[in-house]
Phi, psi and omega in degrees: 000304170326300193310299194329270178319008161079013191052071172207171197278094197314313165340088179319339182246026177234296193035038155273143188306153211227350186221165158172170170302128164235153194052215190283308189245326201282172196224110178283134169248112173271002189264161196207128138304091199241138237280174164260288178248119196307141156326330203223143178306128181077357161295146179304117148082069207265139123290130186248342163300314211299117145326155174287317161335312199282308175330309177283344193304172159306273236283351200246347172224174196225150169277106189223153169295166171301347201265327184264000179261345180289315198302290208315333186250044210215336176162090167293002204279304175280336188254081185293163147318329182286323197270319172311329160312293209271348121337285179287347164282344172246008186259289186306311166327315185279318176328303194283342161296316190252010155295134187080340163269182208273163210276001179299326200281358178238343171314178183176161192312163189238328174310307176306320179302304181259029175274303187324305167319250180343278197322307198298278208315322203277286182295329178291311138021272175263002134303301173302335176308284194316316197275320181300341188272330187273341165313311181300302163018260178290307215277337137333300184301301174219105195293343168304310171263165206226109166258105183246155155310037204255169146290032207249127183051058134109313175235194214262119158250129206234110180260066215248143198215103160263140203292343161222166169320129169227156203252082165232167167300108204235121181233128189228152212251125194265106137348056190010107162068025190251355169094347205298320184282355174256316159303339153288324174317287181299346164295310199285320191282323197227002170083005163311116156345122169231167201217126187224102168318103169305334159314334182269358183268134160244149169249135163239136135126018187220109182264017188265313189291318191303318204274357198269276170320342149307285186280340152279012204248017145292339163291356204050044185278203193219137155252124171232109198253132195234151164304120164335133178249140134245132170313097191252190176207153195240144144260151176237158141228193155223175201203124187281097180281026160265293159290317172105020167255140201216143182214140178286131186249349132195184157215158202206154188267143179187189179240170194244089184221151157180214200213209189298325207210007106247167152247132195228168188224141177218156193188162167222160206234137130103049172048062178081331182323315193247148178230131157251154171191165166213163197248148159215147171314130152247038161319115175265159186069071165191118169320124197273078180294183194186134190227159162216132189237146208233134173232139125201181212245148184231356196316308221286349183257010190309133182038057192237147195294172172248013149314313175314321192313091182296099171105355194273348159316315193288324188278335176278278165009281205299305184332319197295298171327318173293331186289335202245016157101358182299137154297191187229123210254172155211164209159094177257145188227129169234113180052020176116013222180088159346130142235354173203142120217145175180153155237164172230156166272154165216088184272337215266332180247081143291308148335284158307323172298311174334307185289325152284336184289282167356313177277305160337303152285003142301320174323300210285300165311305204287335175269342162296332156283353196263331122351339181262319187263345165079018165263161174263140192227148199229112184289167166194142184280345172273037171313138135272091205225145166250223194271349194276313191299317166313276159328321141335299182298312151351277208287314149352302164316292179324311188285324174312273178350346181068046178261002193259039134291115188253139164015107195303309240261309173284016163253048191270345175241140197306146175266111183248146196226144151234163197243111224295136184259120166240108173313323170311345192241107192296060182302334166319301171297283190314356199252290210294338187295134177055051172268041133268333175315115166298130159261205171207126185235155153224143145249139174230127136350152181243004198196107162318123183266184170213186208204120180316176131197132161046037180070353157274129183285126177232115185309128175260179159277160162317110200277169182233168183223094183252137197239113164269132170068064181208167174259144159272145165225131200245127170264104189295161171244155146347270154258107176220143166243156172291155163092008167280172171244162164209160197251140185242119197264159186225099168228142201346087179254186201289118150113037189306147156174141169246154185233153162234161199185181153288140129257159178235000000 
């Protein structure tokens, strides 16, 4: 990871060097490997999907000085997993940039850099200043809410969550075609979210709520009124209901809301790729149904190599289990403390599980071959492939792998070739000299194939064919010339066995 990294510090507004001398011989380090996603359950920016394997990987720390490996854990909020990548994906970009050359082309001014720095600290600063002074404010006007600030993608969000009952008046001017008497309907019932044009809003009895809405409504914002949430944590499995066996597939954090008449939790897993959720009735006198429902989203693996691909073991896994009928177990926990388990099947989307298993498992292959053969291959989820182009791949796979030995049980009959006769050569001989003697034949292919993956053409090797343990038998002609054939049986003697491969 140092190396990667070039032994300097990944922090784009930092890059200072991390090793250098000490004394006569020794060597001083200022530098630490430091986690992406914490090692441990209550460490910054823990995942509870990841593996320990994933958790120990390379892919999982980044090289920093000791002073940024302190900051990054200081407010994850800016130092995100994400901003922690594309740091070290850009750290190894300079490395690799500036390998072999000499270190005059790469100096640069050192002032700017940390005017620049301080300027970075200074304005992230005076932003949060800025948000907090607008919190103290707003939260002045009604003392009733709890107020945050935010920033997100570009526009202004106002976040207010009350500390006690509060009691006002809301009039909202209902719309052609605007949906608002069916959204409320589903707030009060089932705790969904509504989206409300501020212009159609009005409030008496908040003067906090009045000026919020004052000032947005030249903006065109949304009042979006939501059910109290709470944070729960999930466990997932899947579960054979035949045998009762069962394995785990993640766990994961999400919320809790609901309404008159149901409850419901939605959370995501495998660092958003799986989205879960369950809806359950909460009707009296009505048998407590339950439904769970599972989404996923692939935008994060779009042109992404497919080495790279985060989780598609685990999701080819899970997908497979779901075809062969396992339910999907749930188990939601507040504060320590069971609030659901149950599980469902989704025998009724067979089709659709199918249809992922099937892409899932093309994926899956497709990145083992492109890691065997050392090409890069760049996924997309709109790939087109059919079943056959599948299977190709397959045996493709196989073969790299060294799997192409066939069967003892399908070699029951002699094998015949033919083969071009050159006079110049005693061919005759050589087959027939020592014909009780077990041999050895190889063939290679004279013309190398390619093969589609993901829209790319990827050149294969020559595939090859070897034959052990056989007597040659020849059927002689008359009359030959070169570039006539003549045929040759290979038939079976002790250690008989054909293998296909690459050559390589």
């Amino acid at each position: 990871m140092r190396q990667r990294a070039g032994e300097v510090c990944s922090n784009p507004t930092c890059q200072v060097s991390t090793a250098g001398p000490c004394g006569r011989d020794k060597v001083t380090s200022i530098g630490v490997g430091a986690h992406i996603h914490a090692a441990a359950p209550g460490g910054k920016r823990y995942s509870a999907s990841m593996t320990r394997e994933e958790r120990m990987d390379i892919e999982n720390g980044i090289w920093l000085c000791a002073n940024c490996s302190i900051m990054i854990d200081r407010d994850v909020g800016i130092y995100t997993p994400e901003t922690l990548r594309q740091w070290r994906s850009d750290a190894e970009q300079r490395a690799r940039e500036g390998l072999g050359r000499r270190l005059g082309s790469l100096i640069v001014d050192a002032k700017p850099s940390v005017d620049r720095q301080y300027s970075m600290l200074y304005l992230a600063e005076a932003i949060a200043k800025s948000h907090r002074t607008q919190e103290d404010f707003l939260e002045g006007l009604d003392s009733r809410f709890r107020v945050s600030s935010l920033f997100v993608e570009g526009r202004q969000r106002i976040e207010l969550r009350a500390k006690e009952p509060v009691s006002m008046q809301l009039h909202v001017m209902a719309k052609s075609g605007s949906g608002y008497a069916e959204g409320f309907r589903d707030l009060f019932d089932h705790g969904r979210k509504l989206e409300l044009d501020i212009e159609d809003v009005s409030i008496q009895g908040s003067r906090l709520l009045s000026h919020i809405l004052n000032e947005e409504s030249l903006g065109k914002g949304k009042l979006i009124l939501s059910a109290g949430v709470h944070a729960v944590s999930a466990r997932i499995a899947v579960v054979d209901r035949i045998t009762g066996n069962s394995e785990h597939v993640a766990e994961l954090y999400g919320e809790v809301s609901g309404g008159r008449k149901s409850i419901g939790f939605e959370g995501k897993a495998f660092d958003g790729i799986l989205s879960f959720g369950f809806t359950q009735e909460n009707l009296l006198g009505s048998p407590k149904e339950h439904t769970i429902n599972m989404r996923m989203d692939l935008q994060q693996w779009e042109r992404q190599p497919l080495k790279s691909l985060p989780y598609l073991g685990r999701l080819v896994s899970l997908y497979k289990r779901l075809q062969e009928g396992w339910d999907v177990s749930m188990s939601l926990e507040y504060k320590g403390e069971t609030l659901f388990t149950g599980s469902g099947g989704f025998q009724s989307c067979k089709s659709e599980i199918r249809d992922v298993v099937r892409f899932l498992t093309y994926t899956s292959r497709a990145r083992s071959v492109s890691m065997l053969l050392g090409r890069e291959i760049h996924f997309t989820k709109s790939a087109l492939f059919s079943d056959h182009e599948s299977s190709e791949l397959d045996e493709v796979l196989m073969l790299l792998e060294g799997r192409g030995q066939i069967p003892v049980k399908s070699l029951r009959k002699s094998i015949s070739v033919d083969v071009e006769y050159d006079e110049k050569i005693d061919q005759f001989g050589m087959l027939e000299d020592s014909q009780s003697l077990p041999r050895f034949a190889r063939f290679i292919e004279s013309e190398a194939r390619a093969i589609e993956v993901f829209g790319q053409w990827i050149k294969l090797p020559q595939r090859s064919v070897e034959i052990t343990g056989f007597t040659p038998k020849v059927k002689r002609k008359k009359w030959l010339k070169s570039g006539d054939f003549i045929k040759v049986t290979f038939e079976p003697a002790d250690g008989f066995s054909v293998v296909r491969g690459y050559a390589r």
